[in-house]
C-alpha positions as CSV (number, residue, x, y, z in Angstrom):
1,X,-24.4,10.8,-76.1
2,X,-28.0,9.9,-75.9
3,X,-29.0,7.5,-73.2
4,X,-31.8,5.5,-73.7
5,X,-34.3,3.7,-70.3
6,X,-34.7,0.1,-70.3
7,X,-38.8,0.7,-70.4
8,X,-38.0,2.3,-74.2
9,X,-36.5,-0.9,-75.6
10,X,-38.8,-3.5,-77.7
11,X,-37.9,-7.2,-77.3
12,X,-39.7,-9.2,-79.3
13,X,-39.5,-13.3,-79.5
14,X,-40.5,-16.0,-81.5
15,X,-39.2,-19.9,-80.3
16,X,-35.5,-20.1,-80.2
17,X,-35.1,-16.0,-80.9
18,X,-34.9,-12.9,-78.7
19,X,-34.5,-9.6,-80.2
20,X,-34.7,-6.3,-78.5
21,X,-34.3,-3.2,-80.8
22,X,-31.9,-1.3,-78.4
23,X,-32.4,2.1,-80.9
24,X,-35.1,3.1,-83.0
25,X,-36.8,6.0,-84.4
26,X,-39.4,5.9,-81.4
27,X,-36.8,5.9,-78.8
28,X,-34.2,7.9,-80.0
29,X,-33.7,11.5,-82.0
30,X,-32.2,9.4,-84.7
31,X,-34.3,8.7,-87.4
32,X,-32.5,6.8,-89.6
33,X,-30.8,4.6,-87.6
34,X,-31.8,1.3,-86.0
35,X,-29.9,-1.4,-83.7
36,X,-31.1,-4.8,-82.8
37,X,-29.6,-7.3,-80.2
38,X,-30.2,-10.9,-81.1
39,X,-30.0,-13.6,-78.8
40,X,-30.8,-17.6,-80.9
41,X,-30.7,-20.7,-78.6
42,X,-28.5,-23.2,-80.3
43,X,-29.6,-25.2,-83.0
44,X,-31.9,-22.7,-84.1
């Protein structure tokens, strides 16, 4: 199991939206995989 530190995951935001990319190929030894959280306020 890999174990990734908080300071490694992007969040990016735009009004209404957070993402963070929890795994990517710059945080991780996989290079073909990628997983995004999404948070949208309501009514977005």
């Amino acid at each position: 199991m890999e174990f990734i530190n908080k300071n490694d995951i992007k969040e990016l935001a735009n009004p209404g939206v957070v993402s963070r990319q929890l795994l990517n190929s710059e945080n991780s030894t996989s290079k073909r995989v990628t997983i995004t959280e999404v948070h949208l306020e309501a009514g977005v």
